[in-house]
C-alpha positions as CSV (number, residue, x, y, z in Angstrom):
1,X,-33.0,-3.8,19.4
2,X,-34.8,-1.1,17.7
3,X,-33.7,1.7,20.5
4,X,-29.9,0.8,19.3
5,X,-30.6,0.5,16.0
6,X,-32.3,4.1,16.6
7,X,-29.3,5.2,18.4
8,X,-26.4,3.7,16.1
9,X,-28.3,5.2,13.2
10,X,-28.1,8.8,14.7
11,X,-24.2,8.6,14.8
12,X,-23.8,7.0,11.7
13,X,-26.1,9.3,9.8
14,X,-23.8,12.6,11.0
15,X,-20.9,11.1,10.0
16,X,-22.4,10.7,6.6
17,X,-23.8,14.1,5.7
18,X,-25.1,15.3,2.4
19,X,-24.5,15.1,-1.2
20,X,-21.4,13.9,-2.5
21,X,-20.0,13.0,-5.9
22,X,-16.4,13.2,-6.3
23,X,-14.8,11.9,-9.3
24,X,-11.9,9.7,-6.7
25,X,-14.0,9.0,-4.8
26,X,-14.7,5.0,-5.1
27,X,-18.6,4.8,-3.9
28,X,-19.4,7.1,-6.6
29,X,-22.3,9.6,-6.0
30,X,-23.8,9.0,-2.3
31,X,-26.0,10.6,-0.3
32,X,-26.4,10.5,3.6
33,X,-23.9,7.5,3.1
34,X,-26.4,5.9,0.4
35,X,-24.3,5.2,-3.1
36,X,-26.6,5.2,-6.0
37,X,-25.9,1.7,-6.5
38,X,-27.2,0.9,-3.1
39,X,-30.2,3.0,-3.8
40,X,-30.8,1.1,-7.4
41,X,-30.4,-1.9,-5.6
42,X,-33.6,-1.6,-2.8
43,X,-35.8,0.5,-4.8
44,X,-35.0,0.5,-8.6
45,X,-32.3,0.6,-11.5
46,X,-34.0,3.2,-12.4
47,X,-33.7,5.3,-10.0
48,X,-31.1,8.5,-10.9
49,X,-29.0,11.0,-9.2
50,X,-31.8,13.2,-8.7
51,X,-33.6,10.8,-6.9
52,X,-31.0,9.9,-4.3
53,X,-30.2,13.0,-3.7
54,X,-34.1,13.8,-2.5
55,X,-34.3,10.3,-0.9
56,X,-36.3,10.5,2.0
57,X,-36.0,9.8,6.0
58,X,-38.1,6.5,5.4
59,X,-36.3,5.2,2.5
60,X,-32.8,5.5,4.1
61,X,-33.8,4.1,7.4
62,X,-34.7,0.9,5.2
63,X,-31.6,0.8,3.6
64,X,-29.5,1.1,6.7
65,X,-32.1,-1.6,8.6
66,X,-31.7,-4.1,6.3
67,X,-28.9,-3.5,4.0
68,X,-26.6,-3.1,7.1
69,X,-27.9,-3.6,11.0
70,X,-29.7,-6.8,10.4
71,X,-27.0,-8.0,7.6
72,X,-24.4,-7.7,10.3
73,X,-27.0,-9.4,13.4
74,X,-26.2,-6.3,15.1
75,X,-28.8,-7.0,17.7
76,X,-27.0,-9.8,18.6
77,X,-23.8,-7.9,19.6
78,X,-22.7,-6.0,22.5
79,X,-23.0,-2.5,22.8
80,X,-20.3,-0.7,21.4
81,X,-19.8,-3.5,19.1
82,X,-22.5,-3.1,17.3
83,X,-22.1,0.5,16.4
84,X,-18.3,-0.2,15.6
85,X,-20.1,-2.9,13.3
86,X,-22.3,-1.0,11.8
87,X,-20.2,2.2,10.6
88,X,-17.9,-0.5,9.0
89,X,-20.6,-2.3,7.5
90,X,-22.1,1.3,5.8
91,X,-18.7,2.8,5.2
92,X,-16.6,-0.2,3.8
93,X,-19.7,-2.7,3.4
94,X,-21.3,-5.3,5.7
95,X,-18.7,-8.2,4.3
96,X,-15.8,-6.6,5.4
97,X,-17.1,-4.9,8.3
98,X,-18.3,-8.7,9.0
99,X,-14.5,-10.3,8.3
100,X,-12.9,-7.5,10.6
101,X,-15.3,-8.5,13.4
102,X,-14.5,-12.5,13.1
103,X,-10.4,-11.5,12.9
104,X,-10.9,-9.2,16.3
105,X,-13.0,-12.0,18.2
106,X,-10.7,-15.6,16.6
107,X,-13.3,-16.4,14.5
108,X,-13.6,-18.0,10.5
109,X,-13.5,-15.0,8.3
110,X,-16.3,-15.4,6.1
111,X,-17.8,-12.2,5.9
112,X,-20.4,-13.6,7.5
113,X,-21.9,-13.0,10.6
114,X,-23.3,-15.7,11.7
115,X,-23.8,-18.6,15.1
116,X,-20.5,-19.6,15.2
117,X,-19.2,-16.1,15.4
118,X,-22.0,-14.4,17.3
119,X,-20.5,-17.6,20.2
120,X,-16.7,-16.1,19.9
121,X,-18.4,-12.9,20.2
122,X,-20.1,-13.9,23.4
123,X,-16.9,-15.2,24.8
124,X,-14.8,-12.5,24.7
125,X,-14.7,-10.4,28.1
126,X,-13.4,-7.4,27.0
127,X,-15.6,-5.5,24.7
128,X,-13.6,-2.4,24.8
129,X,-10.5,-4.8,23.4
130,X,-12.6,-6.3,20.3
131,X,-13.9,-2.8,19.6
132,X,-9.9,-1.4,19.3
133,X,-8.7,-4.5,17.6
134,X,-11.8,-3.9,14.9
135,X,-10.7,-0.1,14.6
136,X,-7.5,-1.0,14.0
137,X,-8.4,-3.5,11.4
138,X,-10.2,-0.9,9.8
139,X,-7.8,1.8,9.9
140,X,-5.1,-0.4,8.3
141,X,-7.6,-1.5,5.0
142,X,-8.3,2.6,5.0
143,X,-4.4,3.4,4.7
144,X,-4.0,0.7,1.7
145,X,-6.6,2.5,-0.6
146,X,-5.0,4.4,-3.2
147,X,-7.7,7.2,-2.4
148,X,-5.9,7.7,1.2
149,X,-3.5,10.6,0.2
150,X,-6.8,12.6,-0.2
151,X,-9.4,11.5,1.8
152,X,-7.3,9.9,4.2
153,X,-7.2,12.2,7.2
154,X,-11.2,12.3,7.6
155,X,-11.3,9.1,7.4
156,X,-8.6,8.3,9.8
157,X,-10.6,10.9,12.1
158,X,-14.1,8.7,11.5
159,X,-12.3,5.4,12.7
160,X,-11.2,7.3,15.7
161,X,-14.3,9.3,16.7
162,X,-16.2,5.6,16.5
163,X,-13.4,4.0,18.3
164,X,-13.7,6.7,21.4
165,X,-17.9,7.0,21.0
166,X,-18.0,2.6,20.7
167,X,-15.7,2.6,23.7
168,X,-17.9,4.8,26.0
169,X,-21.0,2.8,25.4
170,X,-19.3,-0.8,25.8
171,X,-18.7,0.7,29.4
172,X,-22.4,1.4,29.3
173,X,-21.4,5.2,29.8
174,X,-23.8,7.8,27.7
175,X,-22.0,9.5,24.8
176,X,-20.9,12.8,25.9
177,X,-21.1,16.0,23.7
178,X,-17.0,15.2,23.7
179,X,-17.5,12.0,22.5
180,X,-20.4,12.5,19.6
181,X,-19.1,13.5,16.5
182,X,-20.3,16.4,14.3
183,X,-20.5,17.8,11.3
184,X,-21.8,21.3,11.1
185,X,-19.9,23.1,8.7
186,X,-20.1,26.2,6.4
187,X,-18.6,26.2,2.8
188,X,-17.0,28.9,2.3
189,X,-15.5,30.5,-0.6
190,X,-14.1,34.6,-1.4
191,X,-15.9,37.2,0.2
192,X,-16.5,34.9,3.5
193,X,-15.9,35.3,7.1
194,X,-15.8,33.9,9.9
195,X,-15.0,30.8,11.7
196,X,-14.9,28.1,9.1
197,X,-12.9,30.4,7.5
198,X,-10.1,30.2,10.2
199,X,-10.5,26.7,10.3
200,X,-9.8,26.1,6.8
201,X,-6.9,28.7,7.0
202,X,-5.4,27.3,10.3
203,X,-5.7,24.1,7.7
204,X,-3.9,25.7,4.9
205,X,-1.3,26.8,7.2
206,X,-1.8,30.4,6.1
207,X,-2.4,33.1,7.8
208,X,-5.5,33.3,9.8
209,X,-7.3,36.2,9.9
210,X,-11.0,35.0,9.1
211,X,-11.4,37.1,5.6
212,X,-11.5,34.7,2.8
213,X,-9.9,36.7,0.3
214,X,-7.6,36.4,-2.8
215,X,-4.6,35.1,-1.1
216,X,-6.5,32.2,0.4
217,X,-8.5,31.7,-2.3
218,X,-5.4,31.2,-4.2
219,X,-3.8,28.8,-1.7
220,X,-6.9,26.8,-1.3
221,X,-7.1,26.1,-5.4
222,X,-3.5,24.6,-5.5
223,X,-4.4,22.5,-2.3
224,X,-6.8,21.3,-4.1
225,X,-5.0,20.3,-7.5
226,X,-2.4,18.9,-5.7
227,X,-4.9,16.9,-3.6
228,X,-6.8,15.6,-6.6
229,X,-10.3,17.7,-5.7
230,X,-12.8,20.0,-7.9
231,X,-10.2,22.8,-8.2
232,X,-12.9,25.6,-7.7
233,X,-11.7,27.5,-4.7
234,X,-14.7,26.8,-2.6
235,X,-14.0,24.5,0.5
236,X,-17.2,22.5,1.5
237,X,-17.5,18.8,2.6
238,X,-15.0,17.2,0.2
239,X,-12.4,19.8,0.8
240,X,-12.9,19.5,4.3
241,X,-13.0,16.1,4.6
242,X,-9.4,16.0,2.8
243,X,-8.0,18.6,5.3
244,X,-8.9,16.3,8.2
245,X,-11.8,19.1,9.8
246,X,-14.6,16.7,8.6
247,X,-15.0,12.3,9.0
């Protein structure tokens, strides 16, 4: 239904935030949760990193319709379920987001989400039980990536914000302020102040005093070489992300 899709969209979208192009990273230059290759792939070979990175409201909403909610028949799942199946489907892609679905509910796993598992689907009783069965499938593929050691503890704190947020609306509850996840951030780097800037140092496990000076900037550039990150001494979403303060 368009009103989930609407709604699944939302949460998805903030977990996906802005521009990103890190060199470990294995999707490569994305934006909004949009790799270039996906991008290329609905609207042009030619289109180029400039381009993605303006792509607009309309464009993405087509690419998450159709690349991922109707791929995965998400308006033939339960709620919860489909939002679970859908942040799989855009994160890890709609194949395995697919395969971890048919393993949670008994069924062949094709990567395909088709009639025969849309009736296991139907026959299982508790939704709230397929949803942390899929999480957990998900969680375990996340922790054999090579990529892990850096990016692993926002990821591991995406699986679980969808696992609480999926588990709310299978009971048909709204998703609370608690529950939604978010992403406003500041990047900070020497000179700053404020709260991000205790965040990151609370992070560091330096001392906190909310003045991003030399010391922290120092500590953050050898977090950040041992982590495999841009060592530039400026923590925005990639640096964040690897901390764990970011999905």
């Amino acid at each position: 239904m368009m009103k989930s899709f609407k709604n699944a969209l939302k949460l998805v979208s903030v977990h996906e935030g802005g521009w990103a192009d890190h060199p470990n990273d294995p999707g490569g230059a994305t934006m909004k949760g949009v790799t270039l290759a996906v991008y290329r792939r609905h609207y042009g070979e030619n289109k180029s990193k400039d381009g993605l990175r303006n792509i607009t409201d309309a464009e993405l909403e087509v690419i998450y319709r159709s690349g991922y909610w109707d791929k995965c028949s998400c308006d033939e799942l339960p709620a919860g379920v489909d939002y679970v199946v859908f942040d799989a489907a855009v994160n890890s892609g709609p194949g395995r987001s697919a395969k971890w679905l048919q393993g949670a509910v008994g069924a062949k796993q094709d990567g395909g989400i088709g009639p025969k598992t849309l009736v296991r689907v139907k026959e299982q009783i508790n939704t709230r039980q397929m949803t942390n069965n899929m999480c957990d499938r998900r969680l375990n593929f996340l922790k054999s990536l090579s990529t892990w050691a850096t990016f692993g503890k926002g990821w591991g704190r995406r699986v679980e914000g969808v696992r609480v947020t999926a588990i709310a609306l299978c009971g048909g509850s709204l998703v609370s302020e608690s529950h939604a996840p978010s992403v406003d951030f500041k990047t900070v780097k020497k000179g700053s102040k404020g709260e991000w800037v205790r965040k990151l140092q609370e992070a560091l496990k330096i001392q906190v005093d909310g003045k991003f000076g030399s010391d922290t900037e120092t500590v953050l550039k050898a977090w950040q070489q041992d982590h495999g990150l841009e060592v530039d001494g400026i923590a925005g979403r990639n640096t964040y992300r690897a901390l764990g303060l970011l999905a």
